[in-house]
N, C-alpha and C positions, 0 to 999 in steps of 0.2 A: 538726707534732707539738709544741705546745706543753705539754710538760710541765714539772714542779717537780722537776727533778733535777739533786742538785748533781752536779759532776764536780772530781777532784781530779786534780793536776796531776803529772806524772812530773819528775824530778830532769833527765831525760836522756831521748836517744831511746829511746823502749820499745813498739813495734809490740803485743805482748802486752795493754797498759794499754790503747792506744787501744780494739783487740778488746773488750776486757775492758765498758770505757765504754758503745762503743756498743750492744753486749749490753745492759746496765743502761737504757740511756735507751730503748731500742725494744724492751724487757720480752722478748727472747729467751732461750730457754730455755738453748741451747748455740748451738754454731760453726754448726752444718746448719739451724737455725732464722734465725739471722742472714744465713745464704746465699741463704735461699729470700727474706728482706724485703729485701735489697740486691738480689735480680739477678745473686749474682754464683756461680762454681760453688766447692766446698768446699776441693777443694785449694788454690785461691787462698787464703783465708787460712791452710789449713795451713802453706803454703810463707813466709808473713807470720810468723805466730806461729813458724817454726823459722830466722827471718831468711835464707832462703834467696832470698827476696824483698821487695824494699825495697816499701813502699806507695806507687803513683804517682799521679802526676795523675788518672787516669780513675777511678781506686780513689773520691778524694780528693773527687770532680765528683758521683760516682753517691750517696755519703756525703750531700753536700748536700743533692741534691735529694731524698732520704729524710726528712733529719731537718730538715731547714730550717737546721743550723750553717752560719755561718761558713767562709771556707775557710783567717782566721785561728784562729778557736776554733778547727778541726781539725786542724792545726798543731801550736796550742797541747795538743792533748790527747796528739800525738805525741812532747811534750816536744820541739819544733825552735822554738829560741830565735832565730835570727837574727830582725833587723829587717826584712831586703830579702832577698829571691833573685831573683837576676840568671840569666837564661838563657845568658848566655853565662862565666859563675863557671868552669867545667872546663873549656874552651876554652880562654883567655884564655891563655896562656901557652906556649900550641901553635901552630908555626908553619903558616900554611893550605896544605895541598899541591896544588898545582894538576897538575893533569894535562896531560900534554905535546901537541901538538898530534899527528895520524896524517897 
């Protein structure tokens, strides 16, 4: 989907924005419009848009392969400024609990 549409960029995380965006660049009308070109079901983004749900990887994957972005550009439209994300970040400072032998 090579289209000519600028995208502007969030101060901060704003799950709303990114909606918002990818609405504009895949010319959906509303939220049940964009559910039906994603694949994905409607309360999914309702639960996105009332941050009851953080947008995850598969969200993130499926996104791609729709619009041809980046999976920095979509990042970036999330407003998530880090440089790196490490998978182990929220661990890291958690001791491993091993389980006892039976």
């Amino acid at each position: 989907m090579d289209q000519d549409i600028s995208f502007t960029l969030p101060a901060d995380y704003d799950p709303n924005h990114f909606i918002d965006q990818l609405a504009m660049r895949l010319r959906a009308k509303n939220d049940a419009a964009l559910c039906r070109m994603l694949g994905v079901e409607p309360p999914l983004l309702s639960k996105i848009r009332h941050r009851r749900l953080a947008v995850g990887a598969p969200l993130l994957i499926r996104v791609h392969e729709v619009t041809g972005l980046g999976i920095g550009d979509l990042r970036q439209l999330l407003g998530d400024r880090r440089r790196k994300y490490r998978i182990g970040e929220a661990l890291a400072d958690r001791p491993l609990k091993r389980s006892s032998p039976v």
